[in-house]
N, C-alpha and C positions, 0 to 999 in steps of 0.2 A: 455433541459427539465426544469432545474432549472430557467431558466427565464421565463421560460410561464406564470410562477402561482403569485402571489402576495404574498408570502410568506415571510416572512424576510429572511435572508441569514442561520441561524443556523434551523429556522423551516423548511426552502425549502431542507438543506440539513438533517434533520433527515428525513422527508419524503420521500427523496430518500434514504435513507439508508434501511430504512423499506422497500422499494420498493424489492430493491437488497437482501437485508436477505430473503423475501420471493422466489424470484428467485433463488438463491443462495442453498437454503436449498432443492434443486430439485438434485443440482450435487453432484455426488456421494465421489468428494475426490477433496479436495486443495492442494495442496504444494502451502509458502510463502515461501518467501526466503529475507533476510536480510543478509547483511554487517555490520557487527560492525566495532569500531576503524574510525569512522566519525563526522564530527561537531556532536554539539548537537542537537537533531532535535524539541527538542521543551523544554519551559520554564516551570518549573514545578509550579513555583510560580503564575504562573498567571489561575485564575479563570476563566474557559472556557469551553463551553457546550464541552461535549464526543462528539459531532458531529461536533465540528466547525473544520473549514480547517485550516491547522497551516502552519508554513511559510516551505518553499520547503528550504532546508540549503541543497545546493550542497558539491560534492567534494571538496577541496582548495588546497591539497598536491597533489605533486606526485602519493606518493604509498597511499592516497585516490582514485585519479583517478584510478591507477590501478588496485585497489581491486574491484572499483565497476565494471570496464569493462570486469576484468577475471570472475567477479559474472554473466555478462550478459552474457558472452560466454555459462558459464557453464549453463547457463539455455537453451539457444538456442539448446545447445548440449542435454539436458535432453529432450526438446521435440521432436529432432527428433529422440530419441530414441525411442520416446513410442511414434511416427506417422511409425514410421519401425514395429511397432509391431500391431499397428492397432487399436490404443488409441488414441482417441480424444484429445485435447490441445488446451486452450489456453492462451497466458502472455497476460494476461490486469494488466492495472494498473486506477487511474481514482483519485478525492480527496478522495476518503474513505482511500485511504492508505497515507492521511497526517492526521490522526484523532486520537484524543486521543481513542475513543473506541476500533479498529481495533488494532492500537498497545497493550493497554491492552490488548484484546482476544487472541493474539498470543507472548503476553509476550516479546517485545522490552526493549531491555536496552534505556540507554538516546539518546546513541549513533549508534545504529543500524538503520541503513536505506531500508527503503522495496523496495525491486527491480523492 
């Protein structure tokens, strides 16, 4: 979607964000879920729209990897809790959760990573 349009990279992607906030503000409840005790996920220093996409800083350690895999379990495990009950679900993920805005709204340390 973001390549259709002639937009620049930071205007294409606040336009889809707009897109999604309007969408978005239809459902009736989020859970995010983050990992702390990971690289740092983005550079505070540097001057960058709230929408731009920042760089993806994987796991590196060990028990990084492992925190983030038990993080996925436990999610996988949360929705089929609340699909046994007969709650809709779904994990997306997409670049809005590598963006400065998203993190501010849900309050990320430097080091917390969105699952």
């Amino acid at each position: 979607r973001l390549l259709l349009n002639n937009l620049s990279g930071v205007e294409a992607c606040r336009n889809e964000a707009m897109r999604k906030r309007e969408k978005w503000s239809k459902i009736p409840a989020f859970i995010v879920a983050t990992v702390g005790g990971m690289e740092d996920q983005y550079n505070e220093e540097e001057e960058q729209s709230p929408y731009a996409e920042l760089p993806l800083n994987a796991p590196h350690t060990i028990q990084q990897l492992e925190d983030y895999a038990s993080s996925c379990a436990s999610i996988q495990n949360l929705l089929l809790s609340l699909h046994s009950e007969g709650i809709a679900s779904k994990w997306a993920t997409g670049t809005i959760i590598r963006t400065h805005a998203l993190r501010n709204l849900i309050g990320c340390k430097k080091d917390d990573m969105v699952v």
